[in-house]
C-alpha positions in Angstrom: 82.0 -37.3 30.2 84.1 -40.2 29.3 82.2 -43.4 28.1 83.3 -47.3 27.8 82.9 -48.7 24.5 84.1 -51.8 25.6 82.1 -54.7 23.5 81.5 -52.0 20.3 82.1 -53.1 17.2 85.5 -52.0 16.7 84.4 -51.1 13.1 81.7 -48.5 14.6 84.1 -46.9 17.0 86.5 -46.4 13.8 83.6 -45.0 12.1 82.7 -42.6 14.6 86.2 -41.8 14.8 87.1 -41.1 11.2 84.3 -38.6 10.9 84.2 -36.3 13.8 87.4 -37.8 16.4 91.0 -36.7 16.7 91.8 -37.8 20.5 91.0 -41.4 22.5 87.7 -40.7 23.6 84.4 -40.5 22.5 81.1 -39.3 24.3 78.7 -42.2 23.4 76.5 -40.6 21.5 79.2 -40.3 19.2 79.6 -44.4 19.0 77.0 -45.3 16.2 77.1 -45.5 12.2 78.0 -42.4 10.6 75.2 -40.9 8.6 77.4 -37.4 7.6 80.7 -36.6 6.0 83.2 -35.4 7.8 82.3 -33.4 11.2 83.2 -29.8 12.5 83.5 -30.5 15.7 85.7 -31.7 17.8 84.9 -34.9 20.1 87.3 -37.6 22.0 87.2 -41.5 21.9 88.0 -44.0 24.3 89.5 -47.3 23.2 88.3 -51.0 24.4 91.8 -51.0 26.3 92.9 -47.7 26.6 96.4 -47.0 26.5 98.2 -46.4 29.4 99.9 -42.6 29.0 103.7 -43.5 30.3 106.3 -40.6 31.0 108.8 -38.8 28.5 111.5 -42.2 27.9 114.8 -40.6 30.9 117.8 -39.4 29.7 119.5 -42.2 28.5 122.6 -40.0 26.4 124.0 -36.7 26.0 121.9 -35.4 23.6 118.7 -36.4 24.8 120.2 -34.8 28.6 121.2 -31.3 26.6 117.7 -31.0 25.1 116.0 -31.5 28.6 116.4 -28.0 29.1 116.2 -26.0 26.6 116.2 -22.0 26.0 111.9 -21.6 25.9 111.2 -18.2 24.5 107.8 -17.0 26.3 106.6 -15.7 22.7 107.2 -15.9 19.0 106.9 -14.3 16.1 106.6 -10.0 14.9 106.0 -8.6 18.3 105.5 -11.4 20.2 102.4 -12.1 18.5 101.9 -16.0 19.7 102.0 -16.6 23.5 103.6 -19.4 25.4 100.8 -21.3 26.9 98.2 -19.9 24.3 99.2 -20.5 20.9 102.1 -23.2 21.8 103.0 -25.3 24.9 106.6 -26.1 25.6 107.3 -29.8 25.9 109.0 -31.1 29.2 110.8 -32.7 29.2 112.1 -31.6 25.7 112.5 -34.4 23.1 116.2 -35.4 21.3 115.7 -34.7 17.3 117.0 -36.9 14.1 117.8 -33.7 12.1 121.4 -32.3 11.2 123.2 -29.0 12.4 121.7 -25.7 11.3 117.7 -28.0 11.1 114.9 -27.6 12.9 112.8 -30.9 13.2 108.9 -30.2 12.5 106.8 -33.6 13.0 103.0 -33.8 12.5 101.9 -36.7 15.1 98.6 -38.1 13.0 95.7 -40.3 11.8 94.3 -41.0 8.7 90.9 -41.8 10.3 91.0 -38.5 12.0 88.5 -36.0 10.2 91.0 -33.1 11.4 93.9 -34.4 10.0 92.1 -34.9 6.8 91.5 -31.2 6.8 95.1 -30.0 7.7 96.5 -32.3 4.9 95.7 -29.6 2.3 97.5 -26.7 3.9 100.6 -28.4 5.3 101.0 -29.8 1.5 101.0 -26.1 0.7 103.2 -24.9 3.4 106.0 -28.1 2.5 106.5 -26.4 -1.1 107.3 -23.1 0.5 108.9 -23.9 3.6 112.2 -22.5 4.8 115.3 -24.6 3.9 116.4 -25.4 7.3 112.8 -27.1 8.2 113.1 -30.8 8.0 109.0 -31.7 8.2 108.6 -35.4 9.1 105.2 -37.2 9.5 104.5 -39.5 12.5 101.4 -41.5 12.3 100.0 -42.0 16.1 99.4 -45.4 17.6 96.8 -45.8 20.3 95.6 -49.1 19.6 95.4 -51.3 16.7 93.0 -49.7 14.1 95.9 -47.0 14.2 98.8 -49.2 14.1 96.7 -50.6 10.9 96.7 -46.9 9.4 100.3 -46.5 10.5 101.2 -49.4 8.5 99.3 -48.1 5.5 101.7 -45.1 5.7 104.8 -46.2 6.2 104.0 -49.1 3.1 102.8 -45.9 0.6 106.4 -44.5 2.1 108.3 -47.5 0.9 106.7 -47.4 -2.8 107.8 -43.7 -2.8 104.2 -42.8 -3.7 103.7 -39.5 -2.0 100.5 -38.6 -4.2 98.6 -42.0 -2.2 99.1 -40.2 0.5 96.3 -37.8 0.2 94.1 -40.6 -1.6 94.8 -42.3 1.9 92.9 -39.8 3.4 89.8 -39.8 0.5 89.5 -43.4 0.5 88.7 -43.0 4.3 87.0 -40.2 4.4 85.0 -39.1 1.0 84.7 -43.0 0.5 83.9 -44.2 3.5 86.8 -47.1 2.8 87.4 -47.2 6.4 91.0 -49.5 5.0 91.3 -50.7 8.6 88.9 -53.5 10.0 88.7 -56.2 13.0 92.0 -58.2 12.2 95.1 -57.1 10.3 94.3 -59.9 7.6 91.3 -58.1 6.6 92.7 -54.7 6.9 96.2 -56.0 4.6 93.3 -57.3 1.9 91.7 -53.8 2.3 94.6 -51.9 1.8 96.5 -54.2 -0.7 92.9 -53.2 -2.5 93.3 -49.5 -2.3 96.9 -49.6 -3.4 96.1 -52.2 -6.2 93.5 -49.9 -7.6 96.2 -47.0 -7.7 99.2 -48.8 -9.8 100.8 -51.3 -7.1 101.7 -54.3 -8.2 100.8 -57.3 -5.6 105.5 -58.1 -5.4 105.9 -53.9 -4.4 103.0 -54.4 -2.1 104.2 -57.2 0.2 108.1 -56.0 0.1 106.7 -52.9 1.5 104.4 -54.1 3.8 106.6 -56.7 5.8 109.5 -54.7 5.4 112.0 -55.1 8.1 112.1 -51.6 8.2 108.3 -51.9 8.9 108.7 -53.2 11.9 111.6 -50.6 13.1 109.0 -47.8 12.1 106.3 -48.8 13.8 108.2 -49.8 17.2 108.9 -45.7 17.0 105.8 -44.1 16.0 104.5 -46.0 18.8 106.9 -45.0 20.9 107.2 -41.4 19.9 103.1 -41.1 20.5 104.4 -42.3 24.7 107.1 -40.0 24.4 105.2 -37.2 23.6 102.4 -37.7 25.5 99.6 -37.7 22.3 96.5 -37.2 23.1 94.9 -35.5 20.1 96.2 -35.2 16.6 96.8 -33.3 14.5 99.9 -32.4 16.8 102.8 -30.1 16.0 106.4 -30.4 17.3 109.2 -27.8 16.9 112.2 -28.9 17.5 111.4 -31.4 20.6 110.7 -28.7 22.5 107.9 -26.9 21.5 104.1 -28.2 20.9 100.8 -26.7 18.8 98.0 -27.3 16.9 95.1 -25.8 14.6 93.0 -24.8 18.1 95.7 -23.1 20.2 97.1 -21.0 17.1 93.8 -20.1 15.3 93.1 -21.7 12.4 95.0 -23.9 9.4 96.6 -20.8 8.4 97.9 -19.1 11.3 99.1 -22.8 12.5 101.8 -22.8 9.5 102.7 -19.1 10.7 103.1 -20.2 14.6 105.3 -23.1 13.0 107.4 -20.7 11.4 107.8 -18.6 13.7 108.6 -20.9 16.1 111.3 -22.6 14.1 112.7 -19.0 13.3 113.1 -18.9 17.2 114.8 -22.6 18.0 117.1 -21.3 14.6 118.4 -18.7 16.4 118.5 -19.9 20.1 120.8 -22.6 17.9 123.0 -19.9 17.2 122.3 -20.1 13.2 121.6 -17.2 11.6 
């Protein structure tokens, strides 16, 4: 059942959030201060405004009409272990990709206040070292509503600085910390985060070129509009290619995600003709 936490602290929500909440809504028992690391359970939240879920952006070009309909292989991998419609969904209609001839575009849609996504982190940091070659693995950070617009900043400034490794600390600070690095204005979340990157070698001039970028502004425009486009409405999500979507439920498990990932990239490889 769907509950209104309209008038919550928006500090509470995040709190709930960050510990056991991957999607937009939240049962209300959920809404209260978090007394437990990080849940193992699965729950949704609704914002104070929820977004309004708008179709898949038309076909505006001729790439974005020749991906609408794509070749969708019913199942993947060593005799057809994963199933369409069990272990992946196709995406329709399919998305345009940023990647180069003989790639395969593989985006995580995610939060860093999302206690799934925390857990994920780990084995996708794995599977990037061993990837195939013709993966190009790109991170979207999901925007619903302000708090993640806050984290999605966060992200794309630790992107700027070329810090990978504050990545992951991101995710500690938030969620072995309980530095939530988000709060009820963007001042106070800026003085947060300048905090947490300060503590970790940033010096205050790196910190403000990153974070009012111009290019800031041009990412977060698309991650917000990517999370429409796609249709998000729990993270951690997968996407193959534009066309295909999965996530640690629907394939099994951490590990057997990165295999479904694969193997469905194997498959969009070859239905590109590229051996």
């Amino acid at each position: 059942m769907k509950s209104n936490v309209r008038g919550l602290s928006l500090l509470t929500v995040l709190a709930a959030l960050a510990l056991a909440g991957c999607s937009r809504e939240v049962p209300s028992s959920a809404v209260a201060a978090p007394t437990a690391p990080v849940a193992t359970e699965s729950f949704t939240v609704a914002e104070s405004t929820p977004p309004t879920t708008t179709a898949a952006a038309p076909a505006t070009d001729a790439r974005l009409a020749a991906a609408s309909t794509p070749e969708v292989a019913a199942s993947v991998g060593q005799n057809g272990r994963w199933k369409l419609g069990t272990n992946y969904m196709q995406l329709s209609p399919a998305q345009p990709t940023s990647v180069g001839p003989g790639k395969v575009e593989v985006i995580e849609v995610f939060w860093y206040g999302c206690g799934h996504c925390y857990q994920l982190d780990p084995f996708l940091e794995s599977w990037k070292k061993n990837k195939p070659d013709y993966i190009e693995f790109v991170r979207i950070p999901v925007i619903w509503g302000p708090v993640h617009k806050q984290h999605a900043r966060l992200y794309y400034t630790i992107q700027t600085l070329k810090r990978p490794d504050l990545h992951a600390k991101a995710f500690d600070e938030i969620h072995r910390k309980g530095n939530m690095l988000a709060a009820q204005s963007d001042e106070e979340a800026r003085k947060l985060q300048w905090d947490f990157l300060k503590a970790n070698g940033v010096s205050e001039k790196d910190f403000n070129a990153a974070y009012d970028s111009f290019s800031m502004n041009t990412n977060l425009q698309r991650a917000e509009e990517l999370t429409k486009r796609y249709r998000v409405e729990g993270v951690p999500l997968i996407i193959v290619d534009g066309v295909y979507t999965t996530d640690v439920g629907e394939a099994g498990g951490p590990g057997k995600l990165l295999e479904v990932i694969d193997d469905l990239a194997a498959s969009r490889r070859a239905s590109h003709g590229t051996s």
